[in-house]
N, C-alpha and C positions, 0 to 999 in steps of 0.2 A: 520377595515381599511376602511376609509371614507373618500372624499374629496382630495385625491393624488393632482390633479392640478386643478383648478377652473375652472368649463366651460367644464369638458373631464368625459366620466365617467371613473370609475376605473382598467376596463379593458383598457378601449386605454391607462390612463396613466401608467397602466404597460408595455405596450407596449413599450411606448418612453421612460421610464428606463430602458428598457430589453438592449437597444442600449448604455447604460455607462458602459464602464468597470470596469472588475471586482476592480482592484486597487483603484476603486475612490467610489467605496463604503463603506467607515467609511466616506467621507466626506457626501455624499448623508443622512447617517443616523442623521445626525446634522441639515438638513433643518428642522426636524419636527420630531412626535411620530410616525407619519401613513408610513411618509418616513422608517422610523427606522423598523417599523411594514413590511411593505413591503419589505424591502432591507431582514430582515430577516425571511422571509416567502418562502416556496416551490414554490408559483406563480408566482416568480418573476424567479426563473431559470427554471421554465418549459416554458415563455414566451422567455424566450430569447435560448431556444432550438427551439421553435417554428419560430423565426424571425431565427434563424441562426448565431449569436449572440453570441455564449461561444463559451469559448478559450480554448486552452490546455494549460496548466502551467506542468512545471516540477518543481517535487518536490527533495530537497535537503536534507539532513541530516550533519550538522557541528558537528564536532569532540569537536571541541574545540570554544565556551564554549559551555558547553555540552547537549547535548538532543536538541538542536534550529535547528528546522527546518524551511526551506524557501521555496518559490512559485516563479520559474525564468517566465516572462512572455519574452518571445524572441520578440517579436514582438513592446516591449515600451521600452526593454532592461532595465526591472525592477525587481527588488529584493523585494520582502514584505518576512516579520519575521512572523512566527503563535507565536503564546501564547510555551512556555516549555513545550515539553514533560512530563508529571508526569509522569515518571516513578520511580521505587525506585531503577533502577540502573544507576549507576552515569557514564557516558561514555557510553550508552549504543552500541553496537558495533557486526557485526556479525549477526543479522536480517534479516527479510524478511518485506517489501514492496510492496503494490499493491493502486491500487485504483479500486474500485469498488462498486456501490450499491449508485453512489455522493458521497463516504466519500475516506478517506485514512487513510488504515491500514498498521499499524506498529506491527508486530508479532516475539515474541520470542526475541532469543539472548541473548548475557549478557556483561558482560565488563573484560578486560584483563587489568584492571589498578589497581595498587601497591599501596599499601598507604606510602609514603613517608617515611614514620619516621618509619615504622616496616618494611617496604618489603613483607609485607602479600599481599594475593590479594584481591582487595578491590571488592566485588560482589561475583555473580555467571556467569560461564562462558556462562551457556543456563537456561533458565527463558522461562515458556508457558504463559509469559501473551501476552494480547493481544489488541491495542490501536485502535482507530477507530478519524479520524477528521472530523468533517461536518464544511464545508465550507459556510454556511449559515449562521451557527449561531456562527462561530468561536471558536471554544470547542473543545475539546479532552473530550473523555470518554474511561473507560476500557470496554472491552467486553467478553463474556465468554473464559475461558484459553481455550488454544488446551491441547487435551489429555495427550501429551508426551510433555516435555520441548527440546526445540533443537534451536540450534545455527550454521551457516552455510550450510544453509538445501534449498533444494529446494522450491519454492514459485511464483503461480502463480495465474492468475483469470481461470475460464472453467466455462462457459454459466453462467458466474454472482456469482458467489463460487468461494470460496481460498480453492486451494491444494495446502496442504504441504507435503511433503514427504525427508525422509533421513536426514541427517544433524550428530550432535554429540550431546551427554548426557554433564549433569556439569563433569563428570568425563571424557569428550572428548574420548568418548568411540562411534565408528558409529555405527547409529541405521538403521534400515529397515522402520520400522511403516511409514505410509502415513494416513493420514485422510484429510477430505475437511469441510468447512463452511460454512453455509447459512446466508448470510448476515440478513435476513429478520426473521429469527426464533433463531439468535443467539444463534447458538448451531452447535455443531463440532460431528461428525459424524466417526467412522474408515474407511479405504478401502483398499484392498489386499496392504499388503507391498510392498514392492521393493523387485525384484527380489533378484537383489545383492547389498553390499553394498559395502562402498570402503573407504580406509582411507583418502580421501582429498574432499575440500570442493563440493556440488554441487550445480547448478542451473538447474533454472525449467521457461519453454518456452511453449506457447499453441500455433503449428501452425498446421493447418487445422480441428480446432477442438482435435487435440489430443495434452495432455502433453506431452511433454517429458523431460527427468531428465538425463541431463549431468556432471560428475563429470569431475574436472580438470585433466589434461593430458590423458584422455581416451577416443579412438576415440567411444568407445560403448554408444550406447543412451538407456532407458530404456522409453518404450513408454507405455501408457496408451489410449485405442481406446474409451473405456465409463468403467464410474463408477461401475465396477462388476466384469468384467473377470478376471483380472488380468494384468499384465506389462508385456510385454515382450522386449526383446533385442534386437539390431542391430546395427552392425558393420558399420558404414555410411567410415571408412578410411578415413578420410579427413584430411590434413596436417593441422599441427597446425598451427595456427595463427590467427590473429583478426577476430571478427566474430559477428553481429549482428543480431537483429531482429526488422524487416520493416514492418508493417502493419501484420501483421503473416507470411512473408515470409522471409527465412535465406538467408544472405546476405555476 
């Protein structure tokens, strides 16, 4: 990577790219090879973490047509499309979701769709693979499966690692198992099950440093303090109803 803008050396003109958003980058990568070189190099989003510069995008997942997922940027009220999903289930449906390590993983799941003309079901209900997106180089790759296949299952980041924990087998049968993964050595690791398990689906929330793993209609939370001990219980009682999470704090 040589010669970015004529007269700057190539650190400053990363600089002054570091300031174009993200959106207008496939246009950036048509000025030139070095543009291109640059736009899809680590330098250019470590400089524009450094200026202050990246944006948060939420990411999307459409039903229909299927596996397409999108990047909402709220702030130009713009929609960009990633590349398909490769997965080999069709509708894939029922997942966990995180971003972590600059990429976006897409883990597990499977699909509850029919095939038209027999009535069979077309897939598997829970699939341990496991998707990763870098956003630099605009690619989907798979990455090592999770141990256990699960669908509807708790999923979250802790200090830079996906925990999963709970969920259902292809035979929608609840399981206990919990393990976590290291983005950086690709490889999934076990860690004490779930205490209890429960037949409806749950999710998984890290605030204050600790997971916790909440299943639908049940005020009990299963909490995890650090990767070892084990989980334990607690009754938080709190009345059903809408409920989010805010920078890590419940809302």
């Amino acid at each position: 990577m040589s010669g970015l803008i004529e007269g700057l050396p190539d650190a400053v003109a990363l600089r002054c790219l570091a300031w174009v958003p993200f959106y207008l980058h496939p246009r950036l990568e048509l000025v030139s090879r070095s543009w291109r070189d640059a736009i899809r190099g680590p330098e250019l989003f470590k400089a524009r973490q450094e200026v202050g510069s990246s944006e948060d995008l939420l990411c999307v997942c459409a039903f229909d047509p299927e596996n397409l997922w999108q990047l909402y940027d709220p702030r130009k009220d713009l929609w960009i499309s990633l590349p398909v999903l490769p997965s080999r289930i069709r509708h894939l449906a029922h997942f966990g979701a995180v971003s972590t390590a600059g990429n976006l993983f897409v883990l597990g799941g499977g699909s509850d769709a029919v095939d038209p003309l027999t009535g069979d079901q077309d897939g598997s209900f829970a699939t341990n693979e496991v998707w990763s997106y870098d956003p630099i180089i605009r690619q989907w790759a798979p990455r090592a499966p999770m141990l256990v296949p699960r669908a509807m299952f708790a999923c979250c980041v802790l200090d830079g690692k996906i925990v999963v924990a709970g969920g259902f087998t292809s035979c929608r049968k609840s399981i206990s198992q919990a393990e976590i993964y290291d983005p950086e050595k690709d490889a999934w690791v076990s860690i004490p099950d779930l205490h209890r398990t429960h037949n409806s689906a749950c999710s998984g929330v890290v605030i204050d440093g600790k997971v916790h793993v909440l299943h639908k209609g049940l005020t009990t939370v299963q909490i995890l303090d650090k990767v070892g001990p084990g989980w334990r219980v607690e009754d938080y009682g709190w009345l059903q109803g809408p409920m989010a999470i805010v920078q890590g704090h419940s809302m």
